[in-house]
C-alpha positions as CSV (number, residue, x, y, z in Angstrom):
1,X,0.0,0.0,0.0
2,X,2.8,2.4,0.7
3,X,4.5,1.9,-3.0
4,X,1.4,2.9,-4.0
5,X,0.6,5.9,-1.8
6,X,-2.1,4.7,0.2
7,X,-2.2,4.0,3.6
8,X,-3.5,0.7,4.7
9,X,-5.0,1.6,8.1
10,X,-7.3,4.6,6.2
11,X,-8.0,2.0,3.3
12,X,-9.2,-0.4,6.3
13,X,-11.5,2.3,8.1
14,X,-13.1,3.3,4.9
15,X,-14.2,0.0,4.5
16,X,-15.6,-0.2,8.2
17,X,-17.4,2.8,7.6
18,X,-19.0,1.7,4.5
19,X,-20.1,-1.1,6.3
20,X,-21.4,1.0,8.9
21,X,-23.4,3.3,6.8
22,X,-24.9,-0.2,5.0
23,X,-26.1,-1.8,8.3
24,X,-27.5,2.1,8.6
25,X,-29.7,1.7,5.6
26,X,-30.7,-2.0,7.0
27,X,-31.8,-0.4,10.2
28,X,-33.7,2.3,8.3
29,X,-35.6,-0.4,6.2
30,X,-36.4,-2.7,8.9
31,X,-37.8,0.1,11.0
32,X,-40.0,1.1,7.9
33,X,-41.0,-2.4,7.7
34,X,-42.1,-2.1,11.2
35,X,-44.2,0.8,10.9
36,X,-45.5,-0.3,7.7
37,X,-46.5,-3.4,9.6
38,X,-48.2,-1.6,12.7
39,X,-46.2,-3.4,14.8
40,X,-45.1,-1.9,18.5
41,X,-42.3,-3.5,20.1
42,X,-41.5,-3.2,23.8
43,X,-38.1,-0.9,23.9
44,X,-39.1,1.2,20.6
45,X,-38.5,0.2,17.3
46,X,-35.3,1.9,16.8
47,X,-33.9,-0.6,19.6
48,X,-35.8,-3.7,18.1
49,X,-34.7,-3.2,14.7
50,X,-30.9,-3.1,15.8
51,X,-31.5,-5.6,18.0
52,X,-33.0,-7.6,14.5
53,X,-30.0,-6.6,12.6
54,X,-27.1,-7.1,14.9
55,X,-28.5,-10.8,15.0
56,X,-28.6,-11.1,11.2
57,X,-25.3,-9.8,11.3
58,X,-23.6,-11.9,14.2
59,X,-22.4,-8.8,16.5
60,X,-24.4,-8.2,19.8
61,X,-26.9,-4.7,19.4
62,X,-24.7,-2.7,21.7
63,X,-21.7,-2.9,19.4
64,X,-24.2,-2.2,16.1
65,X,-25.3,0.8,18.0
66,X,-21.8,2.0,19.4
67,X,-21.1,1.5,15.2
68,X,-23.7,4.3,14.6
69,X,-23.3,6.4,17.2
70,X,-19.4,6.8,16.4
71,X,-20.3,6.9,12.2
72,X,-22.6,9.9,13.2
73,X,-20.5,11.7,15.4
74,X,-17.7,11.2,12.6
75,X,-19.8,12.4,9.6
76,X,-20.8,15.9,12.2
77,X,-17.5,16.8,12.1
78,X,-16.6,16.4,8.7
């Protein structure tokens, strides 16, 4: 990566963030299926549907949502 100019650890993040932004979107349409659906989980259905997601995923909803929460805070400073 460095013969080419590039460096690995910022090549690495940009992938991480991309994959961030697409468990986002997953999050979004999952809580749009929800409403669409009527349904009304206990917790909210922001919660349930990163709860859904993380499982799809294989990562515990805590980490999806730390994933967010970090993505947003980085894309408010920019």
């Amino acid at each position: 990566m460095t013969e080419l100019g590039l460096s690995l650890q910022k090549w690495k993040s940009d992938i991480e963030e991309g994959r961030t932004l697409t468990l986002n979107v997953l999050v979004d349409q999952c809580k749009a299926r929800m409403r669409e659906n009527g349904e009304q989980p206990r917790g909210g259905i922001h919660d349930s549907a990163v709860a859904e997601i993380a499982a799809r995923q294989g990562m515990t909803a805590e980490a999806l949502k730390q994933r967010i929460t970090r993505l947003n805070k980085k894309r408010s400073r920019k």
